[in-house]
C-alpha positions as CSV (number, residue, x, y, z in Angstrom):
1,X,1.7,-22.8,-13.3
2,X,1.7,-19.9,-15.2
3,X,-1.0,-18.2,-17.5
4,X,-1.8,-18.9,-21.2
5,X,-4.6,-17.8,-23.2
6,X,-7.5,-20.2,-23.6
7,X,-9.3,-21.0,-26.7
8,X,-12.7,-19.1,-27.5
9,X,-14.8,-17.1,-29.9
10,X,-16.2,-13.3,-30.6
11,X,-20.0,-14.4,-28.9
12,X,-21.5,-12.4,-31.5
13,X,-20.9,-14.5,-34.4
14,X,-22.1,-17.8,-33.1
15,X,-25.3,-16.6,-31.6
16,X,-26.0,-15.2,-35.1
17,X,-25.3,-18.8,-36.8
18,X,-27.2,-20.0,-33.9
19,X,-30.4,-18.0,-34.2
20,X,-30.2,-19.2,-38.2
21,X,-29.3,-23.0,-37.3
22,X,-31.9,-23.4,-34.7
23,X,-34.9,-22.3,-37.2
24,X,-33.7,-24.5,-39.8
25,X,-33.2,-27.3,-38.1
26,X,-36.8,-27.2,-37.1
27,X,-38.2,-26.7,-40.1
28,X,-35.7,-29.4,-42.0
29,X,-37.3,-31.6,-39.5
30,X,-41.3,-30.6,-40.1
31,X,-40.9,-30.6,-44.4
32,X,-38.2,-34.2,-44.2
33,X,-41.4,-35.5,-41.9
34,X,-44.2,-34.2,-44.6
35,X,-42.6,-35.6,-47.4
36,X,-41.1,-39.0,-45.9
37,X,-44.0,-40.1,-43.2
38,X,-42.9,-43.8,-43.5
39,X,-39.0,-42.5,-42.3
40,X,-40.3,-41.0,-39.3
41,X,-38.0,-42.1,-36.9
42,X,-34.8,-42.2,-39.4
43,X,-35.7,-38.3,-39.3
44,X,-36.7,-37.7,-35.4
45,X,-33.7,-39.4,-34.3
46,X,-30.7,-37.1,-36.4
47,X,-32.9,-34.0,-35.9
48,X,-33.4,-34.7,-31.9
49,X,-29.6,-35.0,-31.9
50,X,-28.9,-31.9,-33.9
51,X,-31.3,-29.8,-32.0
52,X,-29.5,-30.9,-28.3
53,X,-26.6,-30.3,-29.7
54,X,-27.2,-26.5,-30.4
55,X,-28.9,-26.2,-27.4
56,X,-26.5,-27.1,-26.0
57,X,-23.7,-25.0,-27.4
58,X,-25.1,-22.2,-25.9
59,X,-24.1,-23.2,-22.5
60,X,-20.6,-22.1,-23.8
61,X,-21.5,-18.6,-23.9
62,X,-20.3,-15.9,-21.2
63,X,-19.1,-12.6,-20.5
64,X,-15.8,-10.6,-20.1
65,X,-16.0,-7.0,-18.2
66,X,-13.3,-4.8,-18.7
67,X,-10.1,-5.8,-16.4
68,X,-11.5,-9.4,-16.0
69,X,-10.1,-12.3,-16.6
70,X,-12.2,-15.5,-17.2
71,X,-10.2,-18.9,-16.0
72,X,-11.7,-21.8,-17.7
73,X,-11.4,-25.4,-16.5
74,X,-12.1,-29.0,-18.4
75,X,-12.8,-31.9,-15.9
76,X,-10.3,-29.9,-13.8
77,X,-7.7,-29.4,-16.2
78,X,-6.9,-25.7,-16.9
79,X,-7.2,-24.6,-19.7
80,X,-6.7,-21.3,-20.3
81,X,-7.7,-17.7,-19.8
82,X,-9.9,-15.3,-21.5
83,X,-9.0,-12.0,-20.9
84,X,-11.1,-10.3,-24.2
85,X,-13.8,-8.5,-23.2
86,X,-17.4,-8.8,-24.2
87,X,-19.1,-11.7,-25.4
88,X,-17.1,-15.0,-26.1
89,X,-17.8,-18.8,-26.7
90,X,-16.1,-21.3,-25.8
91,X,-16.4,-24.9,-25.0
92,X,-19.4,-25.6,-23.5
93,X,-18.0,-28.1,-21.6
94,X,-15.6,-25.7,-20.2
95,X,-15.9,-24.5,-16.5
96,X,-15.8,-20.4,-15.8
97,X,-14.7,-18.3,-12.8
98,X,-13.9,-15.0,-13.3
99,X,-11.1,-13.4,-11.8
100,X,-10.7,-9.1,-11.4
101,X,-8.2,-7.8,-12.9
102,X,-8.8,-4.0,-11.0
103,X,-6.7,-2.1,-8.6
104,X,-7.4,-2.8,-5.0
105,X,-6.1,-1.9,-2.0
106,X,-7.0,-2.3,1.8
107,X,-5.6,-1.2,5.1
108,X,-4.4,-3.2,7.8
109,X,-5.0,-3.8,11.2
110,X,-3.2,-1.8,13.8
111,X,-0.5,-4.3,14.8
112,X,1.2,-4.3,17.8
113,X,5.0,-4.8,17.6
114,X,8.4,-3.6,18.7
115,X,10.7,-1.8,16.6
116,X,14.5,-2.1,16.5
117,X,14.8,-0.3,19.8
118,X,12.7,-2.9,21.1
119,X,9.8,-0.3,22.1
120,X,6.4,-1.5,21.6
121,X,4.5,0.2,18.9
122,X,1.4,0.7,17.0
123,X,1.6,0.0,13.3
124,X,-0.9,0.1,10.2
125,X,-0.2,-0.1,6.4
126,X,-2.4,1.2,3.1
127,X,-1.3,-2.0,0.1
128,X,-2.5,-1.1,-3.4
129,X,-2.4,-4.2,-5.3
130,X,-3.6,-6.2,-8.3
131,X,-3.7,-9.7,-9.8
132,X,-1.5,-10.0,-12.9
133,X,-1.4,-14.1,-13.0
134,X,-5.0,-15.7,-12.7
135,X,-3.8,-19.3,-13.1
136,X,-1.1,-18.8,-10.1
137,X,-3.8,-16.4,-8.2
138,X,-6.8,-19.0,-8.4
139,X,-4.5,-22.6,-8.1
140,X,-1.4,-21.9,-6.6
141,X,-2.9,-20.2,-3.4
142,X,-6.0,-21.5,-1.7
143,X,-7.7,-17.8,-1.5
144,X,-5.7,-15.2,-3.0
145,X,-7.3,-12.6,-1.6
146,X,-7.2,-13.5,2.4
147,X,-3.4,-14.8,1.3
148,X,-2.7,-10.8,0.4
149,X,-4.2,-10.0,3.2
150,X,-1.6,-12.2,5.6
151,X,1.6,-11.9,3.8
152,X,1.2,-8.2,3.7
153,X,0.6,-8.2,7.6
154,X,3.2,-10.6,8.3
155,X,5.6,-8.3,6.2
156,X,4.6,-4.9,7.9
157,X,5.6,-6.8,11.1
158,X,9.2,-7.6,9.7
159,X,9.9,-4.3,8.4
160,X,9.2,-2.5,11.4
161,X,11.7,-4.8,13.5
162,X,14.3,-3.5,11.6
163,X,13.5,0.2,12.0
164,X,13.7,2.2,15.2
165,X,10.8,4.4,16.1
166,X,12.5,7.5,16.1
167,X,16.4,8.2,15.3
168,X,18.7,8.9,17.6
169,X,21.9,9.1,15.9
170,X,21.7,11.8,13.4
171,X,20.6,10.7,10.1
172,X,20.0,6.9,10.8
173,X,16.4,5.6,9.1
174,X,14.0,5.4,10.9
175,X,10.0,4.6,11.0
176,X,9.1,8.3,11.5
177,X,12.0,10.4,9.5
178,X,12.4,8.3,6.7
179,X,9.3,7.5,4.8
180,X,9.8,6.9,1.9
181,X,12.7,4.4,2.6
182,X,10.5,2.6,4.8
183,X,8.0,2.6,2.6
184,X,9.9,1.1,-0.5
185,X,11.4,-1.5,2.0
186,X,7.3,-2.1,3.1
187,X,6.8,-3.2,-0.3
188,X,9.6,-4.8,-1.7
189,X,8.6,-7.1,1.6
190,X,5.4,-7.8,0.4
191,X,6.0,-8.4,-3.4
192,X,8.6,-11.3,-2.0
193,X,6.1,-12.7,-0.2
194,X,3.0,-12.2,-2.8
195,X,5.8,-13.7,-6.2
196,X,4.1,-17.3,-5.9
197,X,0.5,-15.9,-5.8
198,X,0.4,-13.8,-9.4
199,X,0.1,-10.6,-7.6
200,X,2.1,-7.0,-7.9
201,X,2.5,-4.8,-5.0
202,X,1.5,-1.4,-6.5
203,X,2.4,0.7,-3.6
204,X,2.4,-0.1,0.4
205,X,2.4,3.4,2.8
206,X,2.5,3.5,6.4
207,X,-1.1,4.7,7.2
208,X,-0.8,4.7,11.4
209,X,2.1,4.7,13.4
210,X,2.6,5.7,17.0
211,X,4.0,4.5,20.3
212,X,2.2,1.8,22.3
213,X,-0.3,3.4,24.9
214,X,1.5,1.7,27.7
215,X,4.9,4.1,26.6
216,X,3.4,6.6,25.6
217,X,3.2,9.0,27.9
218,X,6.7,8.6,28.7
219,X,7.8,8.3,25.0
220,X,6.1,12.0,24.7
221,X,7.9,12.9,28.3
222,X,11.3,12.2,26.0
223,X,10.4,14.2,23.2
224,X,9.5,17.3,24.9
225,X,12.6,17.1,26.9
226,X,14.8,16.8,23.5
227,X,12.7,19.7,22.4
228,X,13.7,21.3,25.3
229,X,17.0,21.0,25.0
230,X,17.3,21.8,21.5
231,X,15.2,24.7,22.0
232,X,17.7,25.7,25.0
233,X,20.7,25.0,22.8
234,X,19.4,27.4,20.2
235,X,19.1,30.0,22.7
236,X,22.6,29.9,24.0
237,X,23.9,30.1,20.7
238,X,22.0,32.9,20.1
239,X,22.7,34.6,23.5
240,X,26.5,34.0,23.2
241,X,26.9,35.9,19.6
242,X,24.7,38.7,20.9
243,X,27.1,39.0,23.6
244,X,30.0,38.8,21.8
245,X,28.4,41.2,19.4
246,X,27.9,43.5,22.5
247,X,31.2,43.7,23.8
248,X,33.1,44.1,20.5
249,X,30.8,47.4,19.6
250,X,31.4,48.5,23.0
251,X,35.2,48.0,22.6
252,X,35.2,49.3,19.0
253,X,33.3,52.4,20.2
254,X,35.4,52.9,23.6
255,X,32.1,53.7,25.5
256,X,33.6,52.0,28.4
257,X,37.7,50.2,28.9
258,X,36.3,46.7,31.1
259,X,39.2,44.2,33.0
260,X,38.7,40.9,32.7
261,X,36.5,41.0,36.4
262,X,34.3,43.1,35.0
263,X,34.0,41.9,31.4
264,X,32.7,38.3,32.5
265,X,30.5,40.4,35.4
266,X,29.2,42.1,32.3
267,X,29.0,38.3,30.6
268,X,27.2,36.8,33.1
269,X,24.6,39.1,33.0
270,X,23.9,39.7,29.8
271,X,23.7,35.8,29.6
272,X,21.0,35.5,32.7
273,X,19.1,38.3,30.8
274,X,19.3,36.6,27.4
275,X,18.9,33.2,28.5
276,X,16.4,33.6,31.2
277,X,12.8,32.4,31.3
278,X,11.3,35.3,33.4
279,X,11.5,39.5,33.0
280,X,14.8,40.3,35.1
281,X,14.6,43.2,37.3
282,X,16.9,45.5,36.6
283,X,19.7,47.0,39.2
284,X,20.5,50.8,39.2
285,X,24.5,51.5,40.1
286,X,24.6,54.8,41.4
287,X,27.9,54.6,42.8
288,X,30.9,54.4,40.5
289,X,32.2,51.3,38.7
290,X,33.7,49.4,41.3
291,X,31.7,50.6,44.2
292,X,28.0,50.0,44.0
């Protein structure tokens, strides 16, 4: 089922013939009574009938707000949608509900799930959407809005499945590197799911993720010891070229001629000094260099 436009007029024009057809009717009815009192009832009658009938047309009036949609109904049957704003008229007999057109969005509950690794996790998700079909929105799901609400859940839960938490092999995707992949996969998800409602995905962002509680202690424990050893292996690259550095100026300068013994001696140390956490405490050689 798919939408169509419904049939209906510009308000303003009909209450005007209204306010002039009302009057007259009346009044038709007090002079045809004043000049015919023998054909009372010939003249109650038509004018009783005319009179409920206009009364009655205005039951067909209602309202359109900006971004609204107005899905009319005949004895069940749809009929159409209004989507011009303002004042309209339609078929009185014609039932109205009124569907928003606006941008909404809404967060989701943290779920609970566990991500490609298989490590439990904490997940939540911001979904902007809007309704772009009212006949599929209001008949072809039983509450469009709770419907969002589900699929969009059920589809967070499936995306982060296929994700790991954190990559481990250079520059594989992840939930926490990669977010705008994971968010164009979040709502190409959704949108699949929401097609048969008459809703577009506008955007869907990650708005919460993080380790379950009952890893996350040692999940932190894991990341501070990468840290660590990143850190470390920064340092030893460093330490290396600064040593390297150090023994080609002293060789280029001939402050000192070193053997292979005392060249790594001198490597070692220059490493522990470089490399180590705490002040070292320097040693004074007062003898000569292979005596000390």
């Amino acid at each position: 089922m798919n939408e169509r436009n419904a049939f209906s007029l510009a308000g303003i024009p009909v209450v005007l013939f209204l306010v002039v057809a009302i009057p007259s009717t009346v009044a038709s009815t007090v002079l045809g009574i004043d000049a015919h009192p023998s054909a009372l009832l010939s003249i109650i009658v038509p004018a009783a009938l005319a009179m409920a009938a206009l009364l009655f047309a205005t039951a067909g009036f209602f309202q359109v707000q900006p971004n609204q949609g107005q899905v009319l109904q005949l004895f069940g049957h749809y009929a159409g949608t209004v989507r011009d704003e303002g004042l309209r008229w339609t078929n009185p007999f014609y039932s109205k509900r009124a569907v928003s057109l606006r941008v909404r969005n809404f967060e989701s509950g943290r779920l609970k799930v566990n991500d490609a690794d298989g490590n439990p996790i904490e997940i939540a998700a911001v979904v902007v959407w809007q309704v772009v079909d009212t006949a599929e929105a209001v008949f072809c799901v039983d509450d469009y809005e709770n419907f969002v609400q589900i699929q969009s859940e059920s589809a967070l839960r499936q995306m982060a499945q296929s994700y790991p938490y954190d990559a481990h092999d250079g520059d594989a995707p992840s939930l926490r590197s990669h977010g705008d992949e994971v968010n164009t996969h979040l709502r190409r998800e959704i949108h699949q799911r929401l097609g048969k409602a008459g809703v577009d995905v506008v955007e869907a962002r990650i708005s919460h993720l993080a380790y379950a509680q009952e890893i996350a202690q040692a999940m932190l424990q894991r990341q501070q010891a990468g840290a660590i050893v990143a850190a470390r292996g920064r340092i030893v690259e460093g330490a290396v070229s600064m040593v390297e550095m150090a023994l080609a100026e002293l060789g280029k300068r001939g402050v000192v001629e070193l053997d292979n013994e005392r060249r790594a001696a001198m490597v070692s140390n220059l490493l522990v000094v470089l490399c180590g956490e705490r002040g070292t405490q320097p040693v004074v050689n007062t003898g000569t260099l292979y005596t000390g």
